[in-house]
C-alpha positions as CSV (number, residue, x, y, z in Angstrom):
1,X,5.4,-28.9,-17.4
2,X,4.1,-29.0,-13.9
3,X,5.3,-25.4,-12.1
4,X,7.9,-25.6,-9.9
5,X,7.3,-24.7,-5.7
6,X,10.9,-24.4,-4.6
7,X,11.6,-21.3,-2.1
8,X,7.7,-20.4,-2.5
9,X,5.6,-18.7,-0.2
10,X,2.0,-19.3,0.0
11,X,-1.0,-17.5,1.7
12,X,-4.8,-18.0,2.0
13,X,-6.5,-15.0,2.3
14,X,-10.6,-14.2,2.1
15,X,-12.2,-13.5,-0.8
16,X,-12.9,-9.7,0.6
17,X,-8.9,-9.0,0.6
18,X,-8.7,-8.9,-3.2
19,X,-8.5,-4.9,-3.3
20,X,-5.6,-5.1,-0.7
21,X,-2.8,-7.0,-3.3
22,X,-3.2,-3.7,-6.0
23,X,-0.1,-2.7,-4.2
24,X,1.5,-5.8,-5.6
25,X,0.6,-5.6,-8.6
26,X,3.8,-4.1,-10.1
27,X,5.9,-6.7,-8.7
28,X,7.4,-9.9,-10.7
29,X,6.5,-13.5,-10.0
30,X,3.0,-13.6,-7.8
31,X,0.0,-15.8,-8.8
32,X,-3.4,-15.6,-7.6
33,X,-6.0,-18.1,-8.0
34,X,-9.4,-18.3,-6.6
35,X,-10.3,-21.9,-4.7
36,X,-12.4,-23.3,-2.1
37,X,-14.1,-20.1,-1.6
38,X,-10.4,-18.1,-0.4
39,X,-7.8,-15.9,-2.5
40,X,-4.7,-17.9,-2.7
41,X,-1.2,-15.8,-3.5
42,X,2.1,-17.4,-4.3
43,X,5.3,-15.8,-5.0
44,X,9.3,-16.0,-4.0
45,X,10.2,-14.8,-0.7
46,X,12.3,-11.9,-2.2
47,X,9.4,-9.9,-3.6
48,X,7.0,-8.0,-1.3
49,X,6.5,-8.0,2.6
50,X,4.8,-10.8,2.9
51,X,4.0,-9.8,6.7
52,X,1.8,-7.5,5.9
53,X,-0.6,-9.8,3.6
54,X,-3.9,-10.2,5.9
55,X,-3.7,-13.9,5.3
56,X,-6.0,-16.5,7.3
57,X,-2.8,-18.9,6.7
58,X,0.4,-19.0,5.6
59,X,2.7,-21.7,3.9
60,X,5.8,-22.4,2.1
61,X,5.8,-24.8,-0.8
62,X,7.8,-27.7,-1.7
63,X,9.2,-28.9,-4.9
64,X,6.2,-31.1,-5.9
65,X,3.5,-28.7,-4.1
66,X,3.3,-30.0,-0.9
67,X,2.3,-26.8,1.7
68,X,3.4,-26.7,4.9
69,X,2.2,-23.8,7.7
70,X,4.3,-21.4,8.6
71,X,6.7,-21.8,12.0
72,X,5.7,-25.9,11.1
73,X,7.7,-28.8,9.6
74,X,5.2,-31.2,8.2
75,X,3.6,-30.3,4.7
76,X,-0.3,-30.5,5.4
77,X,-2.1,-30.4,2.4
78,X,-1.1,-29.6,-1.4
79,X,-1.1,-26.4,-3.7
80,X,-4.4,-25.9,-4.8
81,X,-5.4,-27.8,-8.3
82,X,-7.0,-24.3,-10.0
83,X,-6.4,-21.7,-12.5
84,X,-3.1,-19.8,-11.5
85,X,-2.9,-16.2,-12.9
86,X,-0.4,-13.6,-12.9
87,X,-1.5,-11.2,-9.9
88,X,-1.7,-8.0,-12.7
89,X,-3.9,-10.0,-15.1
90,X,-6.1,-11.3,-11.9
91,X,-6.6,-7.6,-10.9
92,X,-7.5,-6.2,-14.2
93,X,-8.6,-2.9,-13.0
94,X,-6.4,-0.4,-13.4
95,X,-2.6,0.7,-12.7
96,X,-1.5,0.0,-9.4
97,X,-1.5,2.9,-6.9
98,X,0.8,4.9,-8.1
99,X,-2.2,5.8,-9.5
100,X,-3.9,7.0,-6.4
101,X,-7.5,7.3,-6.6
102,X,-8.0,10.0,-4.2
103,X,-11.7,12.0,-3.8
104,X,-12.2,15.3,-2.9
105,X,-14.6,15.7,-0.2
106,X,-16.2,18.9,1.0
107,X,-14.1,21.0,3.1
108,X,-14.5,20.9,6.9
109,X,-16.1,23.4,9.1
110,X,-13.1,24.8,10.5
111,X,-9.3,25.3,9.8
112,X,-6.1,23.8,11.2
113,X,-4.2,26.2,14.0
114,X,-0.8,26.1,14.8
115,X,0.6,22.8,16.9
116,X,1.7,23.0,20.0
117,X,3.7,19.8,20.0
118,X,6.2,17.9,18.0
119,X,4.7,14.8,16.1
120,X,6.3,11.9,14.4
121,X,5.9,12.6,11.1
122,X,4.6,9.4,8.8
123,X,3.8,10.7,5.8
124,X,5.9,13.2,3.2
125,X,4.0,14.9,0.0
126,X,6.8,16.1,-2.7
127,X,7.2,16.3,-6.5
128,X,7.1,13.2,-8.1
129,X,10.3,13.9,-10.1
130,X,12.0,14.3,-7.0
131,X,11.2,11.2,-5.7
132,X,11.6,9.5,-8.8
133,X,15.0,10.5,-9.0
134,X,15.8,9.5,-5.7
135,X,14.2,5.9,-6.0
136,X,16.0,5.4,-9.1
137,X,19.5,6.2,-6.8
138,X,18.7,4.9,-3.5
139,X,19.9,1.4,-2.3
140,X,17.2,-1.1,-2.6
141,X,17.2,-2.0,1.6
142,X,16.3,1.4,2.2
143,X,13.8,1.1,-0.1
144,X,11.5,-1.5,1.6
145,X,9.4,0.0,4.1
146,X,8.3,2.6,1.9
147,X,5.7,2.9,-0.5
148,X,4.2,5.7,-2.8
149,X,1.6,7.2,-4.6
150,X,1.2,9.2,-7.9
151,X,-1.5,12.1,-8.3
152,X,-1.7,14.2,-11.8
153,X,-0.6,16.8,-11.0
154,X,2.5,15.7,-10.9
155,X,3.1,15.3,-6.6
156,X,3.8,11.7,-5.0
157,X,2.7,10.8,-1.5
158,X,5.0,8.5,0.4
159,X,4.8,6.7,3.2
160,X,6.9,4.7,5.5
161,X,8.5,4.4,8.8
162,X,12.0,6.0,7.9
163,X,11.1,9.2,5.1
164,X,13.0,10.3,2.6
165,X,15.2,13.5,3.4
166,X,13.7,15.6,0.4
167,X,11.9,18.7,0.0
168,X,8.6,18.7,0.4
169,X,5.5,18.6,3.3
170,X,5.6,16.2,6.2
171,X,2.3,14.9,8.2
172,X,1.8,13.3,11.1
173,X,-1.3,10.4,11.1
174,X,-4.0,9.9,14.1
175,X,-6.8,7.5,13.7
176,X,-6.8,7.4,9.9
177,X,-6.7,11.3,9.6
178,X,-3.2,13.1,8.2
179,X,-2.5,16.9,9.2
180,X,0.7,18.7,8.2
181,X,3.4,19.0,10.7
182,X,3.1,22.2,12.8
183,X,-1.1,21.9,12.6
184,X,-3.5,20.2,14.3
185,X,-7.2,20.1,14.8
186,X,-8.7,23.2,17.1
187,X,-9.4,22.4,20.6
188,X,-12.4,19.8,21.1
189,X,-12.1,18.4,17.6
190,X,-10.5,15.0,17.6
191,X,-9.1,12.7,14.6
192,X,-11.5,10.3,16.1
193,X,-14.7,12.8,15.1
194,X,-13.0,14.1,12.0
195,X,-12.8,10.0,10.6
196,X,-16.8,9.8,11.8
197,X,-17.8,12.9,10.2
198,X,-16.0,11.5,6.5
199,X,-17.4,8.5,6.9
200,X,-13.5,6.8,6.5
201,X,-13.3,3.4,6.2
202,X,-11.0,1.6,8.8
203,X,-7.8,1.5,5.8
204,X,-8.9,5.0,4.4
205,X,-6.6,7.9,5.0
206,X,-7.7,11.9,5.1
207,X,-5.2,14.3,4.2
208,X,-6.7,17.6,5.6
209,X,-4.5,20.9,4.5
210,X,-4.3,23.9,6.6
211,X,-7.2,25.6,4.8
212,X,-9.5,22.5,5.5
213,X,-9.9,21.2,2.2
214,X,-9.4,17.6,2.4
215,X,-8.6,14.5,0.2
216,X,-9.1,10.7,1.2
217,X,-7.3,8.1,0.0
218,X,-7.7,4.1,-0.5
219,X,-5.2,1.9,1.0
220,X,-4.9,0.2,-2.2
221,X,-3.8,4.0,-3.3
222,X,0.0,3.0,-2.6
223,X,2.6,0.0,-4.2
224,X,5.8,-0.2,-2.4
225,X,8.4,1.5,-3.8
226,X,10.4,-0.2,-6.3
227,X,11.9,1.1,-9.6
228,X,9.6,-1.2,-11.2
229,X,6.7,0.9,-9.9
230,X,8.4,3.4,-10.6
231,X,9.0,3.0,-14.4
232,X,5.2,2.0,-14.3
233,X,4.3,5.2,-13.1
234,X,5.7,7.1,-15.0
235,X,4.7,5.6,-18.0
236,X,1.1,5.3,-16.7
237,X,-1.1,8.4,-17.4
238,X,-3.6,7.3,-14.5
239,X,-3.3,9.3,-11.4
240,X,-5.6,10.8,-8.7
């Protein structure tokens, strides 16, 4: 039976971009296939923020396959003729990111002193029971911009632009480096040298604690936050 394309969204993406669609992984319905030297991804609209996806192009798919480029009309080429596979079993690495693979990194020269400004926070550390709880009861909508990660010993990491109101420790973000809210960096020490000195890679993320002890995370650290993910998570025993 030839697969059906109806309502399907479609998106090229290089080869180098396979580590970014881990956060996927726990989500129902996307296929990945390797052809003409790209990543291609398809999957119904419903599932995932498909703005986010660092895709060269983008399509939506007809009925028999035909593709046709986003914001266009006229289908310009077909689906790709290859070996379709369900994004987890593509992957085959390990649990998504609620698994986050954090590392431990030496701590830093100095300590965090008390702010002296008000910072948006971006980022909330909790107990992952708490937030587990409160997935499992929040509406789905307010659900979507967020998405989480699980360490072993037992905290979740969440991130997002509108943060759960639950216990726990905010942060602020600047230039890939996370500080809790009411610290910052002493004077002449920037996020800026703090990224240069860890070595961060342009989608890694620092967490450095008041004591300067400091953890980094992968971007492919967090899934969005679904009860799927959920469930996965805590099911999974793998954790940073």
């Amino acid at each position: 039976m030839s697969p059906v394309y109806d309502r399907i969204l479609v998106a090229m993406l290089s080869a180098n971009d396979a580590a970014w669609l881990g956060r996927w992984r726990t989500l129902p319905g996307f296929e990945v296939c390797e052809a003409e030297g790209y990543l291609w991804v398809r999957g119904g609209a419903h599932h995932g923020n498909w703005k986010l996806v660092p895709a060269l192009e983008r399509f939506t798919a007809d009925t028999n396959g035909r593709l046709t480029r986003e914001g266009e009309r006229v289908p310009v080429r077909r689906m790709p003729e290859a070996h379709w596979l369900a994004l987890s079993d593509f992957l085959k690495v390990r649990p998504p990111a609620s698994a986050l693979p954090a590392q431990s990194v030496a701590p830093l020269p100095w300590a965090l002193v008390p702010s002296r400004e008000f910072r948006e926070p971006a980022l909330l550390t909790l107990s992952f029971p708490r937030f587990r709880d409160w997935v499992l009861s929040a509406p789905a909508v307010r659900l979507k911009s967020l998405q989480f990660a699980k360490s072993d010993d037992g905290r979740a990491c969440v991130r997002g632009a509108v943060l759960p109101s639950l216990p726990g420790v905010l942060w602020y973000i600047e230039n890939g480096v996370a500080m809790p809210a009411g610290w910052e960096l002493p004077r002449g020490i920037t996020p800026a040298l703090v990224a240069v000195s860890l070595k961060l890679s342009s989608t890694a993320l620092a967490l450095v604690y008041e004591d300067a002890s400091v953890e980094v995370l992968t971007d492919e650290a967090f899934v969005e936050a679904s009860r799927s993910a959920l469930r996965y998570s805590t099911q999974s025993s793998d954790a940073f």
